[in-house]
C-alpha positions as CSV (number, residue, x, y, z in Angstrom):
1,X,106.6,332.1,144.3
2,X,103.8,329.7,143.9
3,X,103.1,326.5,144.9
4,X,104.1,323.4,143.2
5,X,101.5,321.0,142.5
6,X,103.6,318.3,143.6
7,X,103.7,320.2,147.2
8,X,99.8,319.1,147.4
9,X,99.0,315.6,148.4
10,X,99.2,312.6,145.5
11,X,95.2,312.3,145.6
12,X,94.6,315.9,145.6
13,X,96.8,316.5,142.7
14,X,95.3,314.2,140.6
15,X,92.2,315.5,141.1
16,X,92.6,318.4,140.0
17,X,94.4,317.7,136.9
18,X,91.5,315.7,135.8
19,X,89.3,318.6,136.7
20,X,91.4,320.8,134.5
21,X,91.0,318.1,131.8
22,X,87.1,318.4,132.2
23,X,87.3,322.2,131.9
24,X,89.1,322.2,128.6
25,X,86.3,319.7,127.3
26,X,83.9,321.8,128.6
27,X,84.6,324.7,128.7
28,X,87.2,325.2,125.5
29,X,87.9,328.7,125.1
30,X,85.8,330.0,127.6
31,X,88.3,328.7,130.0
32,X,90.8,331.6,131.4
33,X,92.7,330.3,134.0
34,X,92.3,327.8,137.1
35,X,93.9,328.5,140.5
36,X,93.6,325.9,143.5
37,X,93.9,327.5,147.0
38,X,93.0,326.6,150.4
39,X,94.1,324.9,153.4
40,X,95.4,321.5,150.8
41,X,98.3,324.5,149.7
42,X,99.8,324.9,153.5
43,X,102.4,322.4,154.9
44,X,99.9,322.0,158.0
45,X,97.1,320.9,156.4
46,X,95.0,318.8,157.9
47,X,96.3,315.1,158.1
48,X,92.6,313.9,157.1
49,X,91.8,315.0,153.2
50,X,88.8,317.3,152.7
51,X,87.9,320.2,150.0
52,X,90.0,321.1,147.6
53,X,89.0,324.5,146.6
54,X,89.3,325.9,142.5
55,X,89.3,329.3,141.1
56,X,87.6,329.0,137.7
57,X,87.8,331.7,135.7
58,X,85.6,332.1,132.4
59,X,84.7,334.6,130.1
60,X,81.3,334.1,128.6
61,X,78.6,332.3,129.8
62,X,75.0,331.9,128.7
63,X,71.6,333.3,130.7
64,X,70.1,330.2,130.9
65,X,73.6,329.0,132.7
66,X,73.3,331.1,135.7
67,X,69.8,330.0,136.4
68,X,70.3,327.0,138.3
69,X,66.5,326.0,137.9
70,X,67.2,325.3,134.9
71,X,70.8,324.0,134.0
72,X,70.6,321.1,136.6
73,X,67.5,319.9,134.8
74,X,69.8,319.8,131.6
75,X,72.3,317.0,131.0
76,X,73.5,318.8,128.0
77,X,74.6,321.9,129.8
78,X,78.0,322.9,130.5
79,X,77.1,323.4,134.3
80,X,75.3,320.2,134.7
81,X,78.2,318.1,132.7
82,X,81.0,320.0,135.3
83,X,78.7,319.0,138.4
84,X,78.5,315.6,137.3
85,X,82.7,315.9,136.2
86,X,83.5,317.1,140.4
87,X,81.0,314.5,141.9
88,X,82.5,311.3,140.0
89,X,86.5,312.5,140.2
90,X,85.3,313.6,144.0
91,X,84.4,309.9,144.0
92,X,87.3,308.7,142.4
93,X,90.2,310.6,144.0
94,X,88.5,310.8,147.9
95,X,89.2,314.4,147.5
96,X,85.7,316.6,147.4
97,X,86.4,319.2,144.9
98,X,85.2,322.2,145.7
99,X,84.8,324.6,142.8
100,X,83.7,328.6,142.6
101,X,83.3,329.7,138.6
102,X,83.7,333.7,138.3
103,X,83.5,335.4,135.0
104,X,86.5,337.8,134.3
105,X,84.5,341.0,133.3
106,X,82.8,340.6,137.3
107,X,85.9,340.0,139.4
108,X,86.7,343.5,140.4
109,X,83.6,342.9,142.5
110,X,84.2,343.1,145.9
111,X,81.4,340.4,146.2
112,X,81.3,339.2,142.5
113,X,78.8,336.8,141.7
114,X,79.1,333.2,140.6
115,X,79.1,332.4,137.2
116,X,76.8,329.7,137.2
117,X,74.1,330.8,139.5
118,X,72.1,334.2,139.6
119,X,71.4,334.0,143.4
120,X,75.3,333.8,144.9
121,X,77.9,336.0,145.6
122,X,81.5,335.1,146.1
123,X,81.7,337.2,149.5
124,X,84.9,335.4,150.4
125,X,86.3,337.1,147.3
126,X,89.0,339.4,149.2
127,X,90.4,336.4,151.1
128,X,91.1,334.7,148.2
129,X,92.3,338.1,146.4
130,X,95.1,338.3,149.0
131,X,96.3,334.5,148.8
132,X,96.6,335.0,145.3
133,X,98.5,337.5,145.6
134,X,100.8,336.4,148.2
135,X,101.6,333.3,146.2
136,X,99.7,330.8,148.3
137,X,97.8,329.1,145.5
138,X,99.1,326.3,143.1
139,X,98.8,327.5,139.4
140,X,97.1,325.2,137.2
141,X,96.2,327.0,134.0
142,X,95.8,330.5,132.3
143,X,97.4,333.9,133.5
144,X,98.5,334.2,137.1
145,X,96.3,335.9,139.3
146,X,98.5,338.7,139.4
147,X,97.0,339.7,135.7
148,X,93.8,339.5,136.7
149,X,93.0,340.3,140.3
150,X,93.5,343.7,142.1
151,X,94.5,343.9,145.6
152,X,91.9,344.2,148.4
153,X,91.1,347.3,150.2
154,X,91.1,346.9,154.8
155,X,87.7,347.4,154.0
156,X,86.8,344.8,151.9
157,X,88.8,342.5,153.7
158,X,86.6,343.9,157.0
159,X,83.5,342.9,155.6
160,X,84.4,339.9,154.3
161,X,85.5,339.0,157.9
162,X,82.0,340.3,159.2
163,X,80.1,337.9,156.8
164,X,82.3,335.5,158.3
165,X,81.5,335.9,161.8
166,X,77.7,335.9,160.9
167,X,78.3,332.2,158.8
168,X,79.4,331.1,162.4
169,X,76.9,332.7,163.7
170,X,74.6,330.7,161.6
171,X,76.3,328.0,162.1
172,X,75.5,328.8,166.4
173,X,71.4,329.3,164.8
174,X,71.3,326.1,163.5
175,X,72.6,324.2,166.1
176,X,75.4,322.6,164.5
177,X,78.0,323.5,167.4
178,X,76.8,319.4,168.0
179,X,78.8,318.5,164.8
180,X,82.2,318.0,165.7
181,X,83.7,319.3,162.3
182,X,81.3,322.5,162.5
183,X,83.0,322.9,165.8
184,X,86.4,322.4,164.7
185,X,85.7,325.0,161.5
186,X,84.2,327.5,164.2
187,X,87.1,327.3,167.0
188,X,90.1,327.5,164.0
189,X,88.1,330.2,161.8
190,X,87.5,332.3,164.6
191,X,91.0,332.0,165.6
192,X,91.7,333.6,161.9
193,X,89.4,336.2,161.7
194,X,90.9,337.4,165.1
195,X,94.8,337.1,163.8
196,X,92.9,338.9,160.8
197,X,91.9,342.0,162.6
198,X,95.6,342.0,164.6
199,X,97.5,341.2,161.6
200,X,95.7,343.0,158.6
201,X,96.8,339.5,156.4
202,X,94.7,336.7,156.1
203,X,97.2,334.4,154.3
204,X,97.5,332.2,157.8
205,X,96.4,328.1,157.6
206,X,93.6,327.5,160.0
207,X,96.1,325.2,162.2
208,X,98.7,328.2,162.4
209,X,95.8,330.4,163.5
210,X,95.1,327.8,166.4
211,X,98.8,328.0,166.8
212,X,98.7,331.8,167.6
213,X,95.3,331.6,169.4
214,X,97.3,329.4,172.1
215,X,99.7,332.5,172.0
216,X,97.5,335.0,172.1
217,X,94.0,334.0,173.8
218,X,93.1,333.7,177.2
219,X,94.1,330.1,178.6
220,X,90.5,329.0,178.6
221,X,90.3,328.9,174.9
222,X,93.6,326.9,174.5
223,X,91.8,323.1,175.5
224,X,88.9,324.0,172.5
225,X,92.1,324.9,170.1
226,X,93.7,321.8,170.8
227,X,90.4,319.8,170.6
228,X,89.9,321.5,167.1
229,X,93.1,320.2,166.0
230,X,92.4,317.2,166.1
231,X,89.1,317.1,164.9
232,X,90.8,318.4,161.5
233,X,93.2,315.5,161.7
234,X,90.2,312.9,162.2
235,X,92.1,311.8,165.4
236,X,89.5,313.7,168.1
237,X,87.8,312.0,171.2
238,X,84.5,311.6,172.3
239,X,85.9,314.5,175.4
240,X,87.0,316.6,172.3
241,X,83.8,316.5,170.8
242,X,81.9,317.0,174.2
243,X,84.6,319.8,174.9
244,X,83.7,321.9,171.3
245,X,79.8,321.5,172.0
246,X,80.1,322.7,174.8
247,X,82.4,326.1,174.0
248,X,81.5,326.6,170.3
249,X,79.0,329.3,170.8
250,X,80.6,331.6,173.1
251,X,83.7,331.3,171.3
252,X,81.7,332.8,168.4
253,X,80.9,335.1,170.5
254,X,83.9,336.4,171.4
255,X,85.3,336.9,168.1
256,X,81.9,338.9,167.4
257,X,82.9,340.9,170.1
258,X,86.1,342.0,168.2
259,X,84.0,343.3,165.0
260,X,80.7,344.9,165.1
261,X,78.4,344.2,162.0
262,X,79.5,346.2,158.9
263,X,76.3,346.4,157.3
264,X,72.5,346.7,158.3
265,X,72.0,343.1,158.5
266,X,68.3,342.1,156.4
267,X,65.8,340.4,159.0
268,X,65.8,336.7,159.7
269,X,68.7,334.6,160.7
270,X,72.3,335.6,160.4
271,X,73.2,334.6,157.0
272,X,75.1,332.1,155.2
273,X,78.6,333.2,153.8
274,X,77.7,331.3,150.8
């Protein structure tokens, strides 16, 4: 079972049927199949609308379109018309469309790049894989992913969790534990990656992985998963915001403590995911 499209809010719906009209225009035949997935396709989403993250799948794109140097300079091109496409029906719906394009001959890539840009990999890839899989996506066009996607190794799913950790590790580097949303992602996410490692199955909403962190976590973490909540549902205090500041970084640095890195890590700063 999948997930209807009328299951997803009114606005969010919309969306992406105009973005599917926009990838047929623009795409044509190189258009395989578009999958939306992501916290809009759980009953608990968030109350407040945010992303809406899309699967594109293609099948041939040019050089010159995965060097982004050059196709945002370009009107004409098929990545710079699709960028403009999201940004105005972003605009239009109030839902911020959040696309990854993946070109079918890559996807058995643990890590495949994205199709549109030389420099990116899609290191979420095995998280998505597994929704997929498990039905939690809505199906808006082309062959299921069951056709196309394999399922992922513990491994893959392992290091995908690592990179995770290190994007909230980042997030810790940059200082953004101020920024009540980056909080909210942070005390949630980590609360996911640690049902992750329990579970095996990353096909949990953030909110139902607050849920079982109040089951599961020490009593201290339980005010900060609260606090998260409702920061995700736009209804937080000024105390809720004070309260994530203030525990953001060692809650990072707890789930870090469940999962040592899983590669040599390059020098500088702990990485973006993305």
């Amino acid at each position: 079972m999948t997930i209807p499209i009328d299951e997803l809010p009114k606005p969010a719906a919309q969306a992406a049927q105009d973005f599917l009209s926009e990838l047929q225009t623009v795409l044509n035949t190189d258009l395989l199949a578009v999958w939306v997935h992501g916290a809009r396709t759980f009953p608990d989403r968030p109350k407040a609308l945010g992303d809406l993250d899309i699967s594109v799948i293609v099948v041939h794109v040019a050089a010159v379109e995965r060097r982004y140097s050059r196709w945002r300079h370009d009107p004409t091109s098929r990545p710079q018309r699709l960028s403009e496409a999201r940004d105005a029906i972003s605009a239009r719906r109030r839902v911020e469309l959040s696309p990854s394009y993946l070109l079918a001959d890559e996807m058995a890539a643990s890590e495949p790049p994205l199709a549109f840009t030389q420099r990116r990999h899609h290191v979420g890839w095995p998280f998505e894989r597994t929704h997929f899989l498990a039905g939690q996506y809505v199906h808006l066009h082309g062959p299921p992913p069951v056709q196309l996607v394999s399922v992922p190794t513990w491994d893959e799913i392992n290091h995908a969790l690592d990179r995770e950790i290190e994007h909230l590790e980042r997030h810790v580097h940059e200082g953004d534990h101020t920024i009540p949303y980056e909080a909210a992602y942070a005390t949630l996410n980590g609360c996911r990656i640690l049902y992750t490692l329990q579970t095996r199955s990353p096909v949990i909403s953030k909110r139902s992985a607050g849920t079982w962190g109040l089951d599961h976590l020490p009593a201290v973490w339980h005010a900060p998963i609260r606090a998260a909540g409702r920061v995700y549902d736009g209804e937080a205090s000024p105390e809720d915001e004070a309260l994530l500041a203030a525990t953001m970084p060692e809650l990072v640095a707890t789930v870090r403590a469940h999962l040592a890195p899983t590669e040599t890590r390059p020098p500088g700063p702990p990485r973006w995911a993305g």
